[in-house]
N, C-alpha and C positions, 0 to 999 in steps of 0.2 A: 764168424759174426764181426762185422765193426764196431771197432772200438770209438767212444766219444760219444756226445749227443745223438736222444733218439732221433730217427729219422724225420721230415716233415709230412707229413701227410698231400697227399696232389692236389685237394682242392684247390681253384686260383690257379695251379700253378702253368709256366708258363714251359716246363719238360718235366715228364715226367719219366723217370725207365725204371722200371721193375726187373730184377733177373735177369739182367745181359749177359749172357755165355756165348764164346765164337770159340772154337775148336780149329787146329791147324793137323792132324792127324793126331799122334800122342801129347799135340803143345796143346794147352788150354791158353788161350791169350789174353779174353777175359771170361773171368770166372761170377758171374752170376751179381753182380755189377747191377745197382739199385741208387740214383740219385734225384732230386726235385730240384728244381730252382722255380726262383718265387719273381716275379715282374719288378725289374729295377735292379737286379740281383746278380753281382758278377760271381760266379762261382769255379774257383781254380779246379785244375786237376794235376794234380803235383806228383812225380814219381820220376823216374830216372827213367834214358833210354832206352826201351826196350818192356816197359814195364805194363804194355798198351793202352796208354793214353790214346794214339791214332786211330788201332782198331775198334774204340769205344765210341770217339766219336763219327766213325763211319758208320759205327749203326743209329747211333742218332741221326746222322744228316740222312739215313736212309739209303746210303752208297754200298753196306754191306746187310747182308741177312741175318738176324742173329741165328745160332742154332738154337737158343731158349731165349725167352723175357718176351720184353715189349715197350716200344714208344710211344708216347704219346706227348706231341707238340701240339702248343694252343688247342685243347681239345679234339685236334685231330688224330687220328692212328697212324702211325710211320709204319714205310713198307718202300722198297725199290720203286711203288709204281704207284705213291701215295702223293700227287703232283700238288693236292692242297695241304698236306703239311709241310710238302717240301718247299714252297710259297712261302711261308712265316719263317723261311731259316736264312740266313745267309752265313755258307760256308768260306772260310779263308783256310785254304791247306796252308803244309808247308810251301811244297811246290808254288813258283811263281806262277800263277794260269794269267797270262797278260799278252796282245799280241803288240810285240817292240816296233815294229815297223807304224803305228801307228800313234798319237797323242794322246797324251793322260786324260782327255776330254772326250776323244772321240776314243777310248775304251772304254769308259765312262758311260756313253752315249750307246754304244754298241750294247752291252749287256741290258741296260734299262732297257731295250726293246724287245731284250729276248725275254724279260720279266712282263711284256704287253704294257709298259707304262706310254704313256701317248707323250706326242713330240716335247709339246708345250713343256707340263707337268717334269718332263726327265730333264730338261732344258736347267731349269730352276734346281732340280735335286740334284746334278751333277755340278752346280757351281758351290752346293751347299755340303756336300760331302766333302770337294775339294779342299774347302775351307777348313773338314773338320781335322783331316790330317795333312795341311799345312803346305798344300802346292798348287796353291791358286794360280801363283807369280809364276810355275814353269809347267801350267792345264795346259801351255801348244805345245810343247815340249815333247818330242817322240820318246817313248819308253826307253828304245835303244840307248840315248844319251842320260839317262836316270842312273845313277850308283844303284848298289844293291838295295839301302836303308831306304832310299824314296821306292823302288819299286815294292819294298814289304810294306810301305803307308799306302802306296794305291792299290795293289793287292786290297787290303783294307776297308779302303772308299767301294770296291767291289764289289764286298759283300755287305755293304753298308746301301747302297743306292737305290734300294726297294725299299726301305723301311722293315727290315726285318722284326720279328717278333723275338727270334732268339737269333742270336749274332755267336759262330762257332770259330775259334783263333784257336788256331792249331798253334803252336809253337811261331808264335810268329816273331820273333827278335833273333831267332836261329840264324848268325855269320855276320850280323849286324855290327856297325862302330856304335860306341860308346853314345856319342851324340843323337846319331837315327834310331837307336833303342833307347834313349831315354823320351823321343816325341812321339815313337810309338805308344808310352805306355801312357804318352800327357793324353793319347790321341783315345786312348781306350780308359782312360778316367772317365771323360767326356761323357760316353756312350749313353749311360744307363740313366740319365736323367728324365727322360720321358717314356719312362714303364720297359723300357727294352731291357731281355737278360742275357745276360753273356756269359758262355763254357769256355773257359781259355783253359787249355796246354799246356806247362813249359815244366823245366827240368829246373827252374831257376830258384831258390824259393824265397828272393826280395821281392822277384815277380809278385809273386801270390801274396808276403805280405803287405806289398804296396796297393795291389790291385782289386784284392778279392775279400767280398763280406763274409763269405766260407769257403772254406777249403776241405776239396779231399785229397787224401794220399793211397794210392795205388803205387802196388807192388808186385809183381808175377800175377798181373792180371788181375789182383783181388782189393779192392778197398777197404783197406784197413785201417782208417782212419778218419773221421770226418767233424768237424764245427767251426766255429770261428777260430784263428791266432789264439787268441784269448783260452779257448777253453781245449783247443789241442796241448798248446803248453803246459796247462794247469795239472793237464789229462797223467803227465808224466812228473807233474811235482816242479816245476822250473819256476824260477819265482825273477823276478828284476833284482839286478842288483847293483847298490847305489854308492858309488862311492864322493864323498866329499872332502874336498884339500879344504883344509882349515885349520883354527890357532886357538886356542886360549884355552878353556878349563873341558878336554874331549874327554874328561872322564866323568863328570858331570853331564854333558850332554848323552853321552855313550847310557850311561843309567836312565834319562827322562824317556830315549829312545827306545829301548828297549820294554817302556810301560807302553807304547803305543801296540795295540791289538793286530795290527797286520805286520808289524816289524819282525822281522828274525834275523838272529846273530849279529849283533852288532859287532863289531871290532874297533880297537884304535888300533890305529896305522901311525906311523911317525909323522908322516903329513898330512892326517885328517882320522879319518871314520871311514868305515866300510860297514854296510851293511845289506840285506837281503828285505825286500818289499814284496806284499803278493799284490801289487798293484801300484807303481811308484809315479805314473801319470798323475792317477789322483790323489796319492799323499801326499809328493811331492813340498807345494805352499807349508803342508801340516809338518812334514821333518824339520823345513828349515825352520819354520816358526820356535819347534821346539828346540833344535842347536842353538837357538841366536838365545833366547830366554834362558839356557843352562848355563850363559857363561864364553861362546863360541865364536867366534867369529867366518864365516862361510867365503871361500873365496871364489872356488869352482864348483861347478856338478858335473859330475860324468853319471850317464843311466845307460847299462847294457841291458835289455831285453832280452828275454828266450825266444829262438827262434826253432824254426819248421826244422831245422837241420840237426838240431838236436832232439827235435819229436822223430825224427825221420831212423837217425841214429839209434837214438833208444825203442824204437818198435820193431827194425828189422836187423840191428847190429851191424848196420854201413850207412855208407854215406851218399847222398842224392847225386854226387860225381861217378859212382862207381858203375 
């Protein structure tokens, strides 16, 4: 059973899969695999290699058969040969599918046709996707002379240039510089402002907390995990924790702080306060308010968060690298 918040229900919803199980002879790859995503909605799938993120969303995009469950994209039924839900999807593998000999516009150009978009109409959408992951300035530009990082943003515009319904990113910042995976992710910010959902992949888990309104965690196949940042962390007890370089009466403050109902453990440190918050975004204003009134003087803040890698850690005993 996954652990974390109940499930949502499909109404609205804009994927729905019930029971995904794909069998490889004695390997289970995924195991009985149940997720929704709701319109506007980016939803991670967080898990280490090997953990079948790919072969899950293969059977979403329709590319593989489950041996149990079932799809349903924008109210249609997924199946190998289900050509109108496979319409509302647009897949990005890992694999580069681009042909190099050719320009970032007139690959562009070329797919929107096999989508039946007419001249005019694709004309427009392919200057508009360009724009949205950031190679307007080199659309004549043969793929061939593209680095890696621009061909995974056109990859991108790819599956972007029908107006998808749900938009599928497999692992796409996989061998990237620094730079071209940070516009990928400005690029995929973007996306879900006008009702589109998005499934992204990655092994990464900044990825997902930067990207994603919920996150699942799969592991040997099975989802083990699922809700927001928020309430996976909680899910395990991880709380913020806040520490403040500061001077004057922290034994005073140290006591006001500890009346505060979400505070735990306060400590004095030699150069300030340490303490533990179940929410220090929003307390934040309310601690210093109450250091500075005890006596304190505030110099800095430092805020570490719990993160996915310690949910990840504490539900299967390793680490999302392993």
């Amino acid at each position: 059973m996954t652990i974390g918040v109940r499930q949502r229900e499909a109404t609205g919803a804009v994927l729905a899969c019930r029971g995904l199980t794909k069998r490889y002879g004695q390997l289970v790859a995924v195991d009985d695999l149940s997720v929704t995503i709701e319109p506007g909605e980016t939803y991670g799938l967080l898990g280490p290699n090997g953990a079948g993120k790919t072969t899950a969303i293969s059977m979403v995009a329709g590319i593989l058969t489950p041996d149990a469950g079932q799809v349903v994209v924008a109210g249609e039924r997924m199946s190998v040969h289900s050509v109108a839900a496979k319409q509302r999807i647009g897949y990005v593998p890992q694999d580069i599918a681009l042909y190099p000999d050719l320009s970032a516009r007139e690959n562009l150009r070329f797919f929107a046709g096999l989508y039946g978009m007419p001249r005019r109409q694709a004309r427009s959408r392919v200057d508009e996707v360009l724009e949205i992951v950031g190679l307007s300035e080199r659309a004549g530009d043969t793929v061939a002379k593209y680095s890696g990082g621009m061909r995974r943003r056109l990859n991108i515009a790819v599956g972007l240039v029908h107006r998808p319904t749900l938009l599928i990113l497999d692992e796409p910042t996989v061998g990237v510089d620094p730079q071209s995976r940070n516009a990928i992710l400005a690029s995929v910010e973007n996306l879900t402002g006008e009702g589109m959902a998005v499934l992204y992949t990655t092994h990464y888990m900044e990825e997902a907390e930067r990207l994603c309104n919920r996150v699942g965690i799969i592991d040997l196949g099975r989802l083990i995990a699922e809700g927001t940042v928020r309430e996976l962390t909680g899910l395990v007890g991880e709380r913020d924790r806040v520490r403040l370089a500061a001077s004057g009466d922290l034994d005073a403050a140290a006591t006001r702080l500890r009346a505060i109902p979400t505070v735990r453990e306060v400590s004095v440190q030699p150069d300030g306060l340490e303490l533990f918050d179940d929410d220090a975004r929003t307390a934040l204003p309310g601690l210093l308010r109450t250091t500075g009134d005890a006596g304190a003087v505030v110099r800095s803040v430092t805020v570490h968060e719990p993160d996915l890698e310690a949910v990840f850690l504490h539900l299967t005993g390793k680490t999302l690298r392993d």
